[in-house]
C-alpha positions as CSV (number, residue, x, y, z in Angstrom):
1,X,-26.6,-22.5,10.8
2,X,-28.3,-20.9,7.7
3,X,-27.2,-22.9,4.3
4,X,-25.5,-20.0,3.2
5,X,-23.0,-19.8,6.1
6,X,-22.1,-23.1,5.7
7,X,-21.0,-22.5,2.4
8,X,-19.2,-19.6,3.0
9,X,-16.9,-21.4,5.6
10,X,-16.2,-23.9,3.1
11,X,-15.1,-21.7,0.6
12,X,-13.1,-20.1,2.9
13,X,-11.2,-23.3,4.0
14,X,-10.3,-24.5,0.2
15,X,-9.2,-20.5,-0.2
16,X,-6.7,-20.7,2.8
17,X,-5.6,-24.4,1.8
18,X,-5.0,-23.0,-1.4
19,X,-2.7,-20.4,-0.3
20,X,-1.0,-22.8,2.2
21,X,-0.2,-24.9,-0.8
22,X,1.4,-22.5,-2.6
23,X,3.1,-20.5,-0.1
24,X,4.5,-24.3,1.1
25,X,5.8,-25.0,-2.6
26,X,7.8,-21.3,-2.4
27,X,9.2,-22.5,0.5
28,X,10.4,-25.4,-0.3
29,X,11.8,-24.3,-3.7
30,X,13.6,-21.4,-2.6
31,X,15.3,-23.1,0.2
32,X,16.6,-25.6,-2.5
33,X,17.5,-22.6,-4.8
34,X,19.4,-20.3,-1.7
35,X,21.2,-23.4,-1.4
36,X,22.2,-23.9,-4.6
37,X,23.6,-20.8,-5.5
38,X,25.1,-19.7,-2.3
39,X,27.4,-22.9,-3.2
40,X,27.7,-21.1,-6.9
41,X,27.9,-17.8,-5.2
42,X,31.1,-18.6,-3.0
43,X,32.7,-20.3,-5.6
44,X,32.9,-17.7,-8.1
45,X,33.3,-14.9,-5.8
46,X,30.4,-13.4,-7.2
47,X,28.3,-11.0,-5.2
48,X,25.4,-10.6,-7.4
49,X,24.6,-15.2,-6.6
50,X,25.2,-14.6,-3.4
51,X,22.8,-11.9,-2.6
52,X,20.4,-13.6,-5.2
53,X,20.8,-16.7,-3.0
54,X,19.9,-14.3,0.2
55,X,16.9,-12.9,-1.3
56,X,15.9,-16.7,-2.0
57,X,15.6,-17.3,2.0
58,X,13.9,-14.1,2.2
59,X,11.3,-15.3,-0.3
60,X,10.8,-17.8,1.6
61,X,10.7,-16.0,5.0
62,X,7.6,-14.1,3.0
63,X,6.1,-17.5,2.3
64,X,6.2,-18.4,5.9
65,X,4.9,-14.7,6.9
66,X,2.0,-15.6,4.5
67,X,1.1,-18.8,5.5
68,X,1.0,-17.3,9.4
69,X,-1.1,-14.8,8.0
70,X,-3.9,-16.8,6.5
71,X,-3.9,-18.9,9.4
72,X,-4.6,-16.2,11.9
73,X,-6.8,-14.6,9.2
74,X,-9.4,-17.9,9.4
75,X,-9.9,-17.4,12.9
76,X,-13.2,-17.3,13.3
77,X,-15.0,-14.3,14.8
78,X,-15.0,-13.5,18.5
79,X,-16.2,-11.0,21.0
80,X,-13.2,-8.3,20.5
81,X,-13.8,-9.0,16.9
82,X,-17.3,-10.0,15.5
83,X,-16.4,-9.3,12.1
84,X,-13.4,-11.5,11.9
85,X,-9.5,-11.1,11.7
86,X,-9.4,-11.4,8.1
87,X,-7.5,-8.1,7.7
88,X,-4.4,-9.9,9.1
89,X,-4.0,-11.1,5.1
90,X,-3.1,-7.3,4.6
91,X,-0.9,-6.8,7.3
92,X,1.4,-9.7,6.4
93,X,1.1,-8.3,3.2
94,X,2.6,-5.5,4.5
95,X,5.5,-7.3,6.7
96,X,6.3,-8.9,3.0
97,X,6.5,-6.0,1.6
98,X,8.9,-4.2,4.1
99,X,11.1,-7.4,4.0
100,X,11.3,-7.0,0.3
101,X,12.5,-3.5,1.0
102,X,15.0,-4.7,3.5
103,X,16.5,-7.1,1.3
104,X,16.9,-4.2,-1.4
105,X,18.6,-1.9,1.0
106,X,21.0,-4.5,1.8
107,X,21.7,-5.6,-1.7
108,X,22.5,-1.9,-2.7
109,X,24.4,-1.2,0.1
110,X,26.7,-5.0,-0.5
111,X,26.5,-4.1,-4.6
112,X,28.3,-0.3,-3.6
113,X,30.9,-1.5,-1.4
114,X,31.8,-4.1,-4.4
115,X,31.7,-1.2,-7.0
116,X,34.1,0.4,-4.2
117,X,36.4,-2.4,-3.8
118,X,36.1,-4.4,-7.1
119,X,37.0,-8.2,-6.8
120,X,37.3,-10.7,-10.1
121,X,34.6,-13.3,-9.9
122,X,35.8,-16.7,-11.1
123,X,32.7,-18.0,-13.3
124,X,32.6,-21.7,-14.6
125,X,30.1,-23.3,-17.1
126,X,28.6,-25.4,-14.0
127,X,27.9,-22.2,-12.4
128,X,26.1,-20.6,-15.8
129,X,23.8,-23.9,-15.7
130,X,22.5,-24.2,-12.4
131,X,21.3,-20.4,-12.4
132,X,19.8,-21.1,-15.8
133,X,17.8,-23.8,-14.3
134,X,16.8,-21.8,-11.2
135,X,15.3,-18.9,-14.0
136,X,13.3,-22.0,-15.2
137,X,12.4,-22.9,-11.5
138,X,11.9,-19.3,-10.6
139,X,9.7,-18.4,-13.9
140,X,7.2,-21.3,-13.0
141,X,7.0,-21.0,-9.4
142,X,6.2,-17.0,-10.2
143,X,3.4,-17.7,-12.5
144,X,1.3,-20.4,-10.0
145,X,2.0,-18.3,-7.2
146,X,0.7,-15.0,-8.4
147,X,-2.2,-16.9,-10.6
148,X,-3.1,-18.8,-6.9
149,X,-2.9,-15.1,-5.6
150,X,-5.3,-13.7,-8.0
151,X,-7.8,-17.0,-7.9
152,X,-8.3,-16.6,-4.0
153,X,-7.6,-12.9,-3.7
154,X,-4.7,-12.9,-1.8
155,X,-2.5,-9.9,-1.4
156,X,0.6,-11.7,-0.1
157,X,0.5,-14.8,-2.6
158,X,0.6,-11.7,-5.7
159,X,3.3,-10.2,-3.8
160,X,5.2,-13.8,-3.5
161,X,4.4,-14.0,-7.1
162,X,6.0,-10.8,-8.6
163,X,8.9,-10.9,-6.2
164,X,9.8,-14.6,-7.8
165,X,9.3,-13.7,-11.5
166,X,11.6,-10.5,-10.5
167,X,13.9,-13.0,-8.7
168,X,14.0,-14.8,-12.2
169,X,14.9,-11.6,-14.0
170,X,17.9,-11.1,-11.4
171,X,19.4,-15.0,-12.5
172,X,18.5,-14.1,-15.7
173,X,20.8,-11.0,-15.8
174,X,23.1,-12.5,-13.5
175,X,23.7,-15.2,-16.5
176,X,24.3,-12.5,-18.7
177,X,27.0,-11.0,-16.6
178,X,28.8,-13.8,-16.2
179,X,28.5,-14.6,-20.2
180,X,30.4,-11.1,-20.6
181,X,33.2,-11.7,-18.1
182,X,33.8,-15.1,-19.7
183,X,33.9,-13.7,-23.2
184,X,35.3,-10.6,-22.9
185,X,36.9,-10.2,-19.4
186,X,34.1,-7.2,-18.4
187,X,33.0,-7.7,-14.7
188,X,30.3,-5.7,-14.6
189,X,28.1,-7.5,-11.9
190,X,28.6,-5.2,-9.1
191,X,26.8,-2.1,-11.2
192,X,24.5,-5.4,-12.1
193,X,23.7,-5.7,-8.2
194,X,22.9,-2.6,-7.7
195,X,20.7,-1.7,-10.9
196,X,18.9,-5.0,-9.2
197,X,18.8,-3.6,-5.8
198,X,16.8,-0.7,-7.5
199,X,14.3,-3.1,-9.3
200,X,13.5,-4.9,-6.1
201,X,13.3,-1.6,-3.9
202,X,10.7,-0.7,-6.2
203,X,9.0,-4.1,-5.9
204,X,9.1,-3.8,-1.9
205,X,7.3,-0.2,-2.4
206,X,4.8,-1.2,-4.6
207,X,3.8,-3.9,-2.6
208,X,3.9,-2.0,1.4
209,X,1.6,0.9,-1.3
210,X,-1.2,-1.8,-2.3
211,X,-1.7,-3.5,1.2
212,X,-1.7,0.2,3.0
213,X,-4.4,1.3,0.6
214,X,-6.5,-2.2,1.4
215,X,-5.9,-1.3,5.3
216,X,-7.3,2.5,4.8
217,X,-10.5,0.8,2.5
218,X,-10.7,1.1,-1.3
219,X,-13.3,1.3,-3.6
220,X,-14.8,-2.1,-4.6
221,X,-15.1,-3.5,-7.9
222,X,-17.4,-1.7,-10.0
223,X,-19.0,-5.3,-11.2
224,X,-19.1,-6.4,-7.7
225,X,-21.4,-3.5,-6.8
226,X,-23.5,-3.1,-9.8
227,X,-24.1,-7.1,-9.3
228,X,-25.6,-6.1,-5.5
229,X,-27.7,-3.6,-6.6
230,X,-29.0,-6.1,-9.8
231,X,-30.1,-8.7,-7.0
232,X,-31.9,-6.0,-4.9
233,X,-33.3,-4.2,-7.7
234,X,-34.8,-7.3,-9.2
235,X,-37.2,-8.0,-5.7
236,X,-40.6,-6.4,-6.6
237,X,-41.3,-3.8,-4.7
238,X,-38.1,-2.2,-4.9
239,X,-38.3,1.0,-7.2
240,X,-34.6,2.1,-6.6
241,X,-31.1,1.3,-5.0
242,X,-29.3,3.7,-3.8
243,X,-26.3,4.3,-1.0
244,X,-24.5,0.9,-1.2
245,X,-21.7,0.6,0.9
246,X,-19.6,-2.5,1.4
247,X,-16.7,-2.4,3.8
248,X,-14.4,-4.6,3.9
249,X,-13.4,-7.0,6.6
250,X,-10.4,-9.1,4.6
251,X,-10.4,-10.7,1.1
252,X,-13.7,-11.3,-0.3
253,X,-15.8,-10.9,3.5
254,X,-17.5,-7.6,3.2
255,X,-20.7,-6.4,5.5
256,X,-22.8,-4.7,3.1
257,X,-25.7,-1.8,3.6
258,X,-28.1,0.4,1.2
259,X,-30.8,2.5,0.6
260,X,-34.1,1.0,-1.2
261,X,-36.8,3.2,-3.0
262,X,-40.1,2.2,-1.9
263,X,-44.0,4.0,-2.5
264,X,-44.9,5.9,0.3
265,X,-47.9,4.4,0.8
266,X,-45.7,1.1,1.5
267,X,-47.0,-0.3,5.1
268,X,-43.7,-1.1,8.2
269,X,-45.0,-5.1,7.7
270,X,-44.6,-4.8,3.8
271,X,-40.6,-2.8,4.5
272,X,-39.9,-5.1,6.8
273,X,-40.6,-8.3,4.5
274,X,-38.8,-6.3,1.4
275,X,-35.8,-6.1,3.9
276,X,-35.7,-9.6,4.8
277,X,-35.8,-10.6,1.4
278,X,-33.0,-8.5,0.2
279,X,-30.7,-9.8,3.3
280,X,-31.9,-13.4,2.2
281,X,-31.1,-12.9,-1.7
282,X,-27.3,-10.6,-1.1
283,X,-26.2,-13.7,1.1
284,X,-27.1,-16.6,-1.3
285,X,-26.0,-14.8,-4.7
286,X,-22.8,-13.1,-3.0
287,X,-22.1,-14.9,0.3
288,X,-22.3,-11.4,2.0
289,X,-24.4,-10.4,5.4
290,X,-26.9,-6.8,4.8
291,X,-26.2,-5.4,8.4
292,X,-28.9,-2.4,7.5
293,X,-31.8,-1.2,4.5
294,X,-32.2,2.0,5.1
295,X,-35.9,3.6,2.8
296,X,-36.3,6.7,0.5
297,X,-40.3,7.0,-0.1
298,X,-41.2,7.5,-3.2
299,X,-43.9,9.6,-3.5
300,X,-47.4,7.8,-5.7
301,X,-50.8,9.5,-6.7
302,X,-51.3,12.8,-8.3
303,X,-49.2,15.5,-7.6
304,X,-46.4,17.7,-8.4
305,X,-43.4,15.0,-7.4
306,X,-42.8,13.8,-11.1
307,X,-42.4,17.4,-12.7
308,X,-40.1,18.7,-9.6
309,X,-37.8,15.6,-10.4
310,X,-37.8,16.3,-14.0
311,X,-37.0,20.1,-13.0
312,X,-34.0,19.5,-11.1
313,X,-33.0,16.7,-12.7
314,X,-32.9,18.7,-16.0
315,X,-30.6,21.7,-14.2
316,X,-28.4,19.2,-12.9
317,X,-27.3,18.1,-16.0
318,X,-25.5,21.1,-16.4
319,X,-23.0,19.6,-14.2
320,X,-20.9,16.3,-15.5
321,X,-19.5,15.9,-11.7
322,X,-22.8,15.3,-10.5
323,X,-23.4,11.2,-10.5
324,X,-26.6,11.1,-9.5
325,X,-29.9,12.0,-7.3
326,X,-32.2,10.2,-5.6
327,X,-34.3,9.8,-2.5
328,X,-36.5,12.9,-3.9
329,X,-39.3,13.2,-1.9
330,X,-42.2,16.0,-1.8
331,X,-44.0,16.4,1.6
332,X,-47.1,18.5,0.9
333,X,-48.2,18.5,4.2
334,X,-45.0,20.5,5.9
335,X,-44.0,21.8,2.6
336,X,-40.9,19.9,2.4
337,X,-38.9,18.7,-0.5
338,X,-35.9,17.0,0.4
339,X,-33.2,14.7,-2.1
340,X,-29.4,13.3,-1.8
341,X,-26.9,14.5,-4.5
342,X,-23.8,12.4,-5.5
343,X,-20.4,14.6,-6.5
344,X,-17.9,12.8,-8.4
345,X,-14.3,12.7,-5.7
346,X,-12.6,14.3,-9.0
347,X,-15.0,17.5,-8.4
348,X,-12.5,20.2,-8.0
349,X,-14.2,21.5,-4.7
350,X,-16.9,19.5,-3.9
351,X,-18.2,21.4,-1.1
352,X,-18.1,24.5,-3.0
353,X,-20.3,23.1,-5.8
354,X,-22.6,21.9,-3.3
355,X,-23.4,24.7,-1.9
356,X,-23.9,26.4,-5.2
357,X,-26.5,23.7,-6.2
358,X,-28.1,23.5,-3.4
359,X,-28.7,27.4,-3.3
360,X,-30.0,27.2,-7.1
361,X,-32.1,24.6,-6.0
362,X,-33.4,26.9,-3.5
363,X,-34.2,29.6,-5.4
364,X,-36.3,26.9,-7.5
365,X,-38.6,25.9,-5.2
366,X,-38.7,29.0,-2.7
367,X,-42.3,27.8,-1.5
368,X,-40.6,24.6,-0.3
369,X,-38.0,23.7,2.4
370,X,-35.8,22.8,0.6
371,X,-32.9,20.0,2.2
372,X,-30.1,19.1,0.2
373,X,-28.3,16.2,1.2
374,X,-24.2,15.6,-0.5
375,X,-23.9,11.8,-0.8
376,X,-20.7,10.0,-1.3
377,X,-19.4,8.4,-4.2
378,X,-18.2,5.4,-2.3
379,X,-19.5,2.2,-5.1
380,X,-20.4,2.6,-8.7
381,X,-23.5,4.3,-9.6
């Protein structure tokens, strides 16, 4: 096993002990917390505790969703799936989110029947305590979960995170409530539970939203991809990289491929070394496997290549949603000059405009063949 694998498999084990161990702590805490004011909950009659207690057992329902998660996540690649099952992470990301949603359906629903059918809760100084404490508790446990989440990449420990931090505004407003009916006779917690309801509806969507877009494939990290094509760029013999793609297999476990610029009068034993050495330098610097290096030739010696770049580059300038160009090449001997054109996404038609260069370009070079290839804008130029 190559040095580098090993490493990555250890990282990955103190990542998903990581998120065991906080996941573990929500658990426990909300269990004690439901308990707490589901006691505080029936004693005052107050429905805003005692869904607050509910949505404490489903906080910790999520924990135990995420903790299934990232054990079936770390299962290490098979047959049916030789890149892993690391996307699981996103799909209990997404069960978390639609549990938050449930619980805010619920809540609304229980918070308008109570609007409906007003009852008097019966607060008591004990009561106003014990919430205070859990928006201590609740306020702590948010902050190491969603930090944890954000150390190790994990979707569903940021989810965990928000939803308890949102759970601590609920106590917090739930306090307040109860400060008004005790000083002034004003029960106004059942417009409180639903203005609540609202707040965590809105958590639940925001949360199914980010782990659909990590299931359809986002755009990575401009740093991350800038830092790839640094570490292929710096190999000698490289005079370009172009095309990166990285998709992504689960949290930080991507299979990564790219185009490198090379002279054309580079020899198949002198690509194939250059490829080697780029696989061998991506997996030690980022811990992630090259599945292909494609080659753009660059053209050397005298000749007409360098003004014909300069040409179009020059005309292409003219257009702000044009990223970039490269693999420009200029076959004398069948007449042939052929190049890749990036379009920004935020072109307003892309296809149109493409067509509209590459006539242009055409027109340029009419004692050429000219082919005009539309790249995607898939990492950062």
């Amino acid at each position: 096993m190559p040095e580098a694998e090993e490493g990555g498999r250890t990282e990955r084990s103190g990542r998903e002990s990581a998120i065991v161990k906080a996941s573990a702590v929500g658990i426990a805490l909300n269990v004690v917390l439901a308990a707490f004011k589901a006691a505080v909950g029936i004693m005052s009659n107050s429905i805003a505790v005692t869904l607050d207690s509910v949505n404490n057992l489903s906080d910790a329902g999520s924990s135990v969703i995420t903790i299934i998660g990232t054990k079936l996540a770390s299962k290490p690649a098979d047959k049916k799936h030789p890149f892993g099952h690391g996307r699981i992470e996103y799909l209990s990301a997404m069960v978390i989110g639609l549990v938050i949603l449930y619980a805010g359906i619920t809540f609304l629903v229980e918070s308008v029947k109570k609007i409906a059918s007003p009852t008097p809760p019966e607060y008591g100084w004990t009561s106003i305590v014990i919430l205070a404490a859990a928006v201590i508790v609740k306020i702590a446990m948010g902050v190491y979960v969603k930090k944890t989440g954000e150390r190790v990449n994990s979707e569903s420990l940021v989810a965990s995170g928000k939803d308890a931090l949102m759970d601590a505004v609920v106590s917090a407003a739930t306090i307040a409530a109860a400060f008004l009916y005790i000083k002034a006779g004003v029960a106004v917690e059942a417009y409180l539970g639903a203005v609540i309801s609202l707040l965590i509806l809105k958590a639940g969507y925001e949360t199914l939203r980010e782990a659909i877009s990590a299931i359809l494939g986002e755009r990575v990290e401009a740093d991350t991809a800038r830092s790839i094509k640094k570490t292929i760029s710096e190999i000698e013999g490289v005079r370009g990289v172009y095309d990166l793609t990285l998709t992504d297999y689960g949290p930080d476990n991507y299979i990564a491929s790219a185009h490198i610029e090379v002279d054309d009068d580079t020899t198949i034993a002198e690509v194939d070394k250059l490829q080697w050495k780029i696989s061998k330098a991506v997996m030690e610097r980022h811990g992630i496997i090259m599945s292909a290096v494609g080659v753009y030739p660059s053209n050397t010696g005298d000749g007409p290549a360098g003004g014909i770049k300069k040409k179009i580059a020059e005309h292409l300038s003219k257009y702000p949603e044009v990223l970039e160009l490269h693999g420009l090449y200029v076959d004398r001997d069948e007449a042939t000059l052929r190049m890749d054109i990036v379009i920004d996404f935020d072109a307003k038609d892309r296809l149109a405009l493409f067509a509209k260069i590459k006539g242009e370009i055409t027109d340029m070079f009419r004692e050429y063949k000219v082919i005009v290839n539309l790249d995607l804008d898939i990492c950062a130029l």
